[in-house]
N, C-alpha and C positions, 0 to 999 in steps of 0.2 A: 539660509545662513550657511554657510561654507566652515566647515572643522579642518583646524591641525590635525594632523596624523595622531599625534600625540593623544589629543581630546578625543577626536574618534575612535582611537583603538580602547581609552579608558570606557567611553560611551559602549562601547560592544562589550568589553570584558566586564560591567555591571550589569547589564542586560541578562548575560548569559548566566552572571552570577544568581540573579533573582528569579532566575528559569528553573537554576539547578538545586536551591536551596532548600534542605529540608522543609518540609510544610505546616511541622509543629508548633514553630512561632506564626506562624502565617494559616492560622484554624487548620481547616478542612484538607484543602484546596491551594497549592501555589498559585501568585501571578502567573498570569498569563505576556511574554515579553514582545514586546510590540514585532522585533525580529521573525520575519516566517523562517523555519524549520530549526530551530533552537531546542523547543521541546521536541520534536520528533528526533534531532540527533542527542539529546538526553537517554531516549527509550531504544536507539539502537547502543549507546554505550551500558545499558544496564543489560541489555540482553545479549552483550558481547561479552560474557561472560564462561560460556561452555556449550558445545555443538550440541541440537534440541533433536536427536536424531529421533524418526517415529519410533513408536513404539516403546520408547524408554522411559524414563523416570525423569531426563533432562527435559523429555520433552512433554511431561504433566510439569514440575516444576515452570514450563516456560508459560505453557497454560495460566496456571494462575497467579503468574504475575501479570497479564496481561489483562486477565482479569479483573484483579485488583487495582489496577491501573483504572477500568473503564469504574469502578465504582467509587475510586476516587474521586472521580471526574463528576460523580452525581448519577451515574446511569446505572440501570439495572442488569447486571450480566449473570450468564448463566454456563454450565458447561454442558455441552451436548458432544454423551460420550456413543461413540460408532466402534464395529467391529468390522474387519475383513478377514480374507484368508490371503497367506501367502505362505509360498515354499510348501502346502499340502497344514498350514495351520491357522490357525484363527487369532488376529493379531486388533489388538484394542489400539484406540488413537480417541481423540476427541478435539471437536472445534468448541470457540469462546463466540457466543451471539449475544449480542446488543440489540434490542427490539426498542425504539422511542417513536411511539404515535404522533402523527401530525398534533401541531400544537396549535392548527387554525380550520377552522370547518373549508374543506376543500369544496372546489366548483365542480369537480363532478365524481361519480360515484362507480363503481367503489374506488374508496383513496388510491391516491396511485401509491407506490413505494418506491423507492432505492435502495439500493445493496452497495456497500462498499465493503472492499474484502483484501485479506494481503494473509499469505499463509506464512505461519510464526518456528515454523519446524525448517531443520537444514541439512545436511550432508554431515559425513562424521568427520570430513577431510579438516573443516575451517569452523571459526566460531558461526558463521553464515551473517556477519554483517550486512552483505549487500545482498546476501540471495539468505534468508529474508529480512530479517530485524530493518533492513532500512524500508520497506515494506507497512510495514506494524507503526514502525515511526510515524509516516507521512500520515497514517490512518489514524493513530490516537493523536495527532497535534487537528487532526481534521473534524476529528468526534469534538474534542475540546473548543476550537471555537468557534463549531458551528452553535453547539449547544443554548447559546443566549438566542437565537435568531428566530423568529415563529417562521414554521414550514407548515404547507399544503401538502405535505406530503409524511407517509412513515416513512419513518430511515434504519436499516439495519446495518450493523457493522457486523465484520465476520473475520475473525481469528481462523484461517487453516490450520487442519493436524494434517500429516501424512501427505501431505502436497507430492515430495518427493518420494512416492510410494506411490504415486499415479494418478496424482490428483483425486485421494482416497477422501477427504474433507471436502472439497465441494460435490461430488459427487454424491457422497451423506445429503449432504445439505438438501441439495435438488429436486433429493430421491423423496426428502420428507415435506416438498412445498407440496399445497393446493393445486389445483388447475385454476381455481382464482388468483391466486396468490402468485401464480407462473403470469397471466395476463393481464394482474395490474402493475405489476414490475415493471417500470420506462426506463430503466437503467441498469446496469451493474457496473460499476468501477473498480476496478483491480490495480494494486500496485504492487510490483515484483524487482527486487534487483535494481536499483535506484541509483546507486552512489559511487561506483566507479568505471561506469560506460563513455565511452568519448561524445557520444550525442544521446539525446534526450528525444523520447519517441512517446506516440500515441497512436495505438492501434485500435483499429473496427476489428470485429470479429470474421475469422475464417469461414463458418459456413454460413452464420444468418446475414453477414454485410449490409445489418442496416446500421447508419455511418450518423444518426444526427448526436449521438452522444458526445462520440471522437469529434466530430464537427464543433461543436459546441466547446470542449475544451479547447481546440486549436484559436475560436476564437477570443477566449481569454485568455490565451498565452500570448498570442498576438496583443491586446488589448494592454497586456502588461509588458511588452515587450519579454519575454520569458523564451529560450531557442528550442521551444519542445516541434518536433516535426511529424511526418509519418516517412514512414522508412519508404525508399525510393523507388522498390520494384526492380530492383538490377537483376535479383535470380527470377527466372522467368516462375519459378514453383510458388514463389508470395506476391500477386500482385501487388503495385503502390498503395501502401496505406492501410495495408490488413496484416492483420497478425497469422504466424507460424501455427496458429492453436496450444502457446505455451499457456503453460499455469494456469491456475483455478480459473479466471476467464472463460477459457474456454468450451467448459462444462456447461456456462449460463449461456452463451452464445449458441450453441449445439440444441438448448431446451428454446430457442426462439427470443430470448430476452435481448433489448439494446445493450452493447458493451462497450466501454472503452477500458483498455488495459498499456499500463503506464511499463515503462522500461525503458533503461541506460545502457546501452551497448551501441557497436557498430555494424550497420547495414551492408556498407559498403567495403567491405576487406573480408579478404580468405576468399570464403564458400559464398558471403554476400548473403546469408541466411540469418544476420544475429547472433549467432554462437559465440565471433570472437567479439570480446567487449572493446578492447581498445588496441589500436595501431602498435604502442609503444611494449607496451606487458603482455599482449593475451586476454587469455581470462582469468577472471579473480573466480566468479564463482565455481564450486564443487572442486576447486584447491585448497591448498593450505594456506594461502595467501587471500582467503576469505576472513579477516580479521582486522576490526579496526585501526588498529597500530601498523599494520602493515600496510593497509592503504591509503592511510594517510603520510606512509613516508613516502610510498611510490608516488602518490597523486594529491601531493597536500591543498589541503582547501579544497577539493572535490566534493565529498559528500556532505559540507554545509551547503556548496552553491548549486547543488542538485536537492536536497531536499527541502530548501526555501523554494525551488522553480515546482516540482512537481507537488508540496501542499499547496503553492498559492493557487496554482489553478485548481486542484479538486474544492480547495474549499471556495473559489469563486464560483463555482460551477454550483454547488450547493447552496450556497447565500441566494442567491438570483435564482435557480430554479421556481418558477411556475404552471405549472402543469394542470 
C-alpha cells in the first residue's frame, strides 16, 4: 500500500515516538519500533550529552548508563574495572560485559561464542556522537532484538573504556579470556564511527584476514540491498577489503579470532587510508564537530540512514547464525 507523505511522515513520527517514550507506562521494557536504528539513535542522543573522556568520571557515568541500559533490556551486565599506566601513572578505566548463554543445546562442543563490541568513551574535543555513542547504539538496538531469538551460540556484548588511550579496553578484555575461550570465539563484530562517513564499510581483520565473517555480512547487505562495501584498496598499505587495525577490532583479530569491524568514512579521498570521513566537511571525528546537533545540520538525515543499514545487518548476521 502506497502512503502520502503526509501519512508516512505521521507513521514515522509515532514510531519514533513509542521508541522514545518513557518506559514507566509501558512496565519494564519499552516497545520495540518496527523501524531499524530508531532505538540505537535514542542511545546516541542520550549519550550526547557530555565528552566520556578515559579516565574520568564522564567516562564511569557513561559506563553505567550503558549498563543500565543492558539490564533494562533483561540481560545481566557487569563492570569489569581494568588499570593501566600512562604518562609514568596508573590510570583506571572499565569495560560494560554482557555474558548470555546459548539458549539452544548447540551441535558441537564446546559452544562456540560471539563478541560484539563498540567502545563507549570519546575525545574531549566533541560530545563523540559518531566516534562512539553511534557505536553503542547500533549494539544495544542489536542486543535488544536479538534477545527473543534462541541461539546456538553464547553472545557477549562489550562496552569499551579507554578505546582512545590505545585500545586499553579490549586489550583488558583479551588479556583476561581462556585459551578456550580465545578458540571457541567464530566471531568478533565491532562497530565504530557509524553516522557521518560518506560510505559505509566492512572490514576483515589486518593480521589474521580470515574474511568469512565480513563475507557473511556483505552478504546480507546485499541480501537487503543495504551500500555497506569493503574499502577499495586504492593506498597500496591497506589491501581491498581489510582493515587499517583501527579500534577494539583489532586486538581480537591480532589474538587469531574471526572479525568484522563496521565504519562510515571515506576510502577513496586524501591519503585514501579512511582518516578523512567525507568529500564535503572532513572529518567529524576527534573535533568539535563530533556532536549530534552539529551533524545533523551538516549531513541531515545521515545518522538515522546509517544506523538502520549497519543494525540491520549485524542483527541479521546474528538471527541466522548457525554454527
Amino acid at each position: 500500500m502506497r502512503l502520502g507523505r503526509k501519512a508516512l511522515a505521521l507513521l514515522i513520527v509515532t514510531a519514533v515516538a513509542i521508541g522514545l517514550m518513557a518506559p514507566a507506562a509501558m512496565a519494564a521494557k519499552p516497545l520495540l519500533p518496527n523501524e531499524m536504528g530508531v532505538r540505537a539513535y535514542y542511545y546516541v542522543q542520550e549519550l550526547n550529552v557530555e565528552s566520556r573522556v578515559a579516565e574520568t568520571a564522564a567516562e564511569v557515568r557513561g559506563a553505567e548508563k550503558v549498563k543500565g541500559w543492558f539490564e533494562e533490556l533483561g540481560y545481566e551486565a557487569e563492570i569489569q574495572p581494568f588499570s593501566y599506566v600512562r604518562g609514568e601513572q596508573t590510570r583506571n578505566s572499565q569495560n560494560v560485559v554482557v555474558f548470555s548463554p546459548a539458549s539452544k543445546k548447540p551441535k558441537t562442543s564446546p559452544t562456540p561464542m560471539v563478541i560484539v563490541g563498540a567502545h563507549y568513551d570519546s575525545v574531549a574535543a566533541g560530545m563523540g556522537a559518531d566516534d562512539n555513542a553511534s557505536g553503542v547504539g547500533a549494539m544495544l538496538e542489536i542486543a535488544e532484538r536479538i534477545r527473543p531469538f534462541t541461539r546456538q551460540y553464547d553472545l557477549v556484548f562489550i562496552a569499551f573504556g579507554a578505546e582512545e588511550r590505545g585500545l586499553r579496553g579490549a586489550n583488558y578484555y583479551v588479556s583476561q579470556m581462556s585459551e578456550e575461550d580465545i578458540e571457541r570465539t567464530i566471531a568478533m563484530v565491532n562497530f565504530d564511527s557509524l553516522i557521518t562517513g560518506d560510505k559505509l564499510y566492512v572490514h576483515a581483520g589486518q593480521a589474521n584476514r580470515i574474511t568469512w565473517v565480513r563475507d557473511e555480512m556483505l552478504k546480507y547487505a546485499e541480501r537487503h540491498k543495504l551500500p555497506i562495501e569493503i574499502q577499495p584498496g586504492l593506498n597500496p598499505d591497506y589491501p581491498a577489503g581489510f582493515s587499517p587495525g583501527f579500534s577494539d577490532v583489532a586486538v581480537f583479530d591480532r589474538a587469531g579470532i574471526p572479525v568484522a569491524g563496521f565504519e562510515a568514512t571515506n576510502w577513496e579521498i586524501d591519503d585514501m587510508d579512511g582518516y578523512t570521513q567525507t568529500e564535503e566537511f572532513g572529518s567529524f571525528w576527534h573535533t568539535s564537530r563530533d556532536n549530534l546537533a552539529t551533524i545533523e545540520e551538516m549531513v541531515p538525515g545521515r545518522p538515522m540512514v546509517r544506523l538502520a543499514a549497519f543494525t540491520k545487518v549485524g542483527f541479521e548476521f546474528l538471527r541466522h547464525l548457525k554454527p
